[in-house]
Residue, then its C-alpha position, 0 to 999 in steps of 0.5 A: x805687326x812684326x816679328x820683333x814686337x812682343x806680345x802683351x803680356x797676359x797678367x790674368x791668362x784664360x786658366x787664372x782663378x780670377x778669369x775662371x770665376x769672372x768666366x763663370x758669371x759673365x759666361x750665364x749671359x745670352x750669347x755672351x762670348x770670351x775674347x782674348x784682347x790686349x793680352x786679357x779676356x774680354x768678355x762680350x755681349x754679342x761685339x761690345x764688350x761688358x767686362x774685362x779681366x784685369x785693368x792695364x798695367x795693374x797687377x792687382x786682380x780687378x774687374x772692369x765693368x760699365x756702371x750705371x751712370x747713377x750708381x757711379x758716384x757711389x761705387x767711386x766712394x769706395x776703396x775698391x773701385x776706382x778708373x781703369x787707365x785706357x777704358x775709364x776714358x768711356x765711363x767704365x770702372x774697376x772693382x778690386x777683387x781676386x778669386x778668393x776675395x772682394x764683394x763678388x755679390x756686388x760685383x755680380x750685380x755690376x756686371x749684370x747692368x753692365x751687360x744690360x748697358x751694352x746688349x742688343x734687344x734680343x739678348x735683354x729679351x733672352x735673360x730677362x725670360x731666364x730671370x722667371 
């Protein structure tokens, strides 16, 4: 890369209230790591990712998440999810939210399976002995 390139902007930077509060939810997870990529956080599951802080090129605060492949059809029936540019292209979807607003329940609930799609054997084992 060179020096005359810019960096990708950081829309939701790892001090956002909406970063924080994602941070706090995906953080609980077994061995779950927060990465910066792309100018946003990531947060993984070992390598893979399994939610993102912000969709490209859209300001507005959303989550991005791997659903459940029954559950998508639903979730696209709502007003507040819809698929992101780039990673929409490999099933995920985003959730409107901001940090003081959105159904963070449900939102909780979509990143537990969306961690759940993508964590190793190991890792399932480790929060399913948290969950007793």
């Amino acid at each position: 890369m060179s020096d005359d390139v810019p960096p990708h902007p950081m829309r939701f930077p790892p001090e956002h209230p909406l970063t924080e509060r994602v941070r706090r939810l995906c953080m609980a997870y077994p061995e779950a790591a927060e990465v910066l990529a792309h100018g946003r956080s990531t947060f993984r599951a070992g390598k893979r990712q399994f939610a993102i802080v912000g969709a490209a090129h859209d300001d507005a605060g959303a989550v991005e998440f791997i659903p459940d492949d029954l559950e998508r059809p639903a979730l696209l029936e709502r007003d507040d999810v819809f698929v992101p540019p780039y990673e929409g292209a490999y099933g995920w979807l985003a959730i409107r939210v901001d940090a003081d607003a959105g159904d963070w329940e449900l939102l909780g609930e979509l990143l537990d399976t969306s961690y759940r799609r993508v964590a190793l054997q190991r890792q399932l084992r480790a929060l399913d002995a948290q969950d007793v």
